[in-house]
N, C-alpha and C positions, 0 to 999 in steps of 0.2 A: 698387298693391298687389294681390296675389293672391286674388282670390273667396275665404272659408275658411267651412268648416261645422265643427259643434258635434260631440264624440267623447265620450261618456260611456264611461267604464271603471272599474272597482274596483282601488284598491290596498292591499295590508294594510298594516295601520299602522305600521311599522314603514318602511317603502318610504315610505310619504305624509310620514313625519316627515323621511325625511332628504333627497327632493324638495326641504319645505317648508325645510330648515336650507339649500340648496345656491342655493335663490330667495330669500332673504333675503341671502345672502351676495355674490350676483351684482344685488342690487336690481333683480330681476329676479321677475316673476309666475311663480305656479307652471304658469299653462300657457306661459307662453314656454319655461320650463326643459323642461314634459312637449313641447312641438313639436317644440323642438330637438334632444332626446334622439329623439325617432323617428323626425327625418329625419336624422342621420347613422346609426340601426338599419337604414331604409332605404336610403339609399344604398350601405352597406357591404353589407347582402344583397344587393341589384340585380347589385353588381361580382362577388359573390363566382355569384350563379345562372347569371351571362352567362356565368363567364369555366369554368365547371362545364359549359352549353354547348354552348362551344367546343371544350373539349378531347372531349368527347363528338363532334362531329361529325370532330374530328380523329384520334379514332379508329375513327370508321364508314367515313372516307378511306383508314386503315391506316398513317397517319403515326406510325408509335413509334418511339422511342429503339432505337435496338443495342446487343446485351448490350454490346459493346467500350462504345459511348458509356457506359451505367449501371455499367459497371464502372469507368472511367476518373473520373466522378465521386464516387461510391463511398471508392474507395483515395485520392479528396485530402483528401475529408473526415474518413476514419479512418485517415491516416499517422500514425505518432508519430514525433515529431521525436527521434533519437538523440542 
């Protein structure tokens, strides 16, 4: 099991009550419920900072779309079907 240290933090009560209604319901502690919730917080910022990045060094490369390409996606997404 993973080494784990202690996180003190405030939440207003209203937050802390519906934590406590969501670990009751999952019979589950209310710090597994606060863990869980901040490591998929985590994980989804991580993908979303990397992939923020990437497209950052992808365009220090010069690598961008052509109006043709941004136009071509564009007009499929806003055709109206006749």
């Amino acid at each position: 099991m993973p080494e784990s240290s202690v996180l003190t933090l405030r939440l207003d009560s209203k937050l802390k009550k519906q934590l406590d209604q969501i670990s009751r319901a999952m019979n589950r502690t209310r710090s597994f419920v606060a863990a869980e919730a901040i490591r998929e917080y985590v994980a989804r910022n991580e993908w979303q900072t990397q992939e923020i990045k990437n497209a950052i060094a992808e365009a220090d490369r010069g690598e961008f779309a052509r109006d043709e390409d941004v136009l071509r996606v564009v007009k499929k997404w806003t055709h109206r079907a006749g």
